[in-house]
N, C-alpha and C positions, 0 to 999 in steps of 0.2 A: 548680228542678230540679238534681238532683248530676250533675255531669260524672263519666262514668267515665273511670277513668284508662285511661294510654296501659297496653299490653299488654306483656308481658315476651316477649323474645323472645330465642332461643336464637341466638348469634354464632355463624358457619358453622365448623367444625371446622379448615377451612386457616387461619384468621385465627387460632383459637386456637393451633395448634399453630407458628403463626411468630411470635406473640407470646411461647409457652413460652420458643421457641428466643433472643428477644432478652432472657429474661432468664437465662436459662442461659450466653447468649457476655456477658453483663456481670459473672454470677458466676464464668465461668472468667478472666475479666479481670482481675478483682481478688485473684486467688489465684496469675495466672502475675505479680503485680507479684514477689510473693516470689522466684520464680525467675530473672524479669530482674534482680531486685536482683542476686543474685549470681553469674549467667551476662552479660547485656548491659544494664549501667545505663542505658544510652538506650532502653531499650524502655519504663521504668520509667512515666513520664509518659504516654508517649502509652495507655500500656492503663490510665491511671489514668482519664483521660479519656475513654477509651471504657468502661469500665466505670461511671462516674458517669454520661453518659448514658444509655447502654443502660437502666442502674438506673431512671436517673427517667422514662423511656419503659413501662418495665415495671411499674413502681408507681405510676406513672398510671393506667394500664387495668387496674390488678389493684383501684384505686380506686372507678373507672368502674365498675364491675363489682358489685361492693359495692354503690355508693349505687343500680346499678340495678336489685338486689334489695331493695335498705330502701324505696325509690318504690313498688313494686308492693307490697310487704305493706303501706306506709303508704297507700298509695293506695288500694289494697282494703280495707284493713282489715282484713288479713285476720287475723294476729293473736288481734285478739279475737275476729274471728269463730269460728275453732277454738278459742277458750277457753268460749265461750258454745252456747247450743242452738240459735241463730238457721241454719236451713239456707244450705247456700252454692250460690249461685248457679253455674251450667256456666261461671260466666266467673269466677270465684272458683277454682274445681278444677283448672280450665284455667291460673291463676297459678301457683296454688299447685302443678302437675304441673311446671310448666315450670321455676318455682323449682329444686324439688330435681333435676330432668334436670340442670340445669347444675352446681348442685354435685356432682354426681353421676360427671358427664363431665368437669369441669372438669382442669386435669393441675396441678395448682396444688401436691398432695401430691409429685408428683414431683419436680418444682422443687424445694422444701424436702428429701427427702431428697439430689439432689445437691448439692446448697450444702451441706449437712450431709459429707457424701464429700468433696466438694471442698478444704472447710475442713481435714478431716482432712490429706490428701494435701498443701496445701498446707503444712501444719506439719510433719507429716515431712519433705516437701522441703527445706524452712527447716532444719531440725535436721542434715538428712542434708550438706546442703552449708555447712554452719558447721563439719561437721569436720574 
């Protein structure tokens, strides 16, 4: 007999949005290093470090997250099932809904465009205070 796999399941929206949040305060972290560089060098380190954790806290569960969509399509199958004629199962449809809700919902795009802001703003700082 095939064991069905375990079910995908949608992580509660307050976890996601404080999980956003810790890797937003690791990316502003690493972007005011530029500014303590040349406002208060001792601040330099300590937000390096909280930036490297926050990071690896964030891209851990942004990892987790991942392989818990690669388990459920490889675990269903489902894949090929949508390549093929083979009808999908209500627990099939029911993956594969839940799947894309979460990319769907997920704020993953946001995060990237401010890291992308951030990064900017960062460099101009840098520039503007070298003058």
């Amino acid at each position: 007999m095939t064991e069905t796999p375990a079910r995908f399941r949608i992580i509660p929206m307050p976890v996601i949005i404080a999980l956003l949040a810790v890797g937003l305060v690791s990316s502003l972290a690493f972007r005011a290093i530029i500014i303590a560089e040349h406002v208060e060098p001792g601040w330099v380190r300590p937000l390096w470090y909280l930036g490297v954790l926050l990071n690896a806290a964030f891209f851990s569960y942004r990892y987790w997250v991942s392989l818990r969509r690669v388990r459920a399509v490889v675990g269903g199958d489902l894949d090929r099932k949508m390549r093929s004629d083979e009808p999908l199962s209500e627990i099939d449809r029911e993956q594969i809904a839940a799947i894309l809700y979460s990319i769907r919902i997920s704020p993953e795009r946001f995060n990237y465009l401010v890291i992308f802001v951030l990064s900017a703003a960062a460099i101009a700082a840098d520039l503007w205070l070298s003058l």
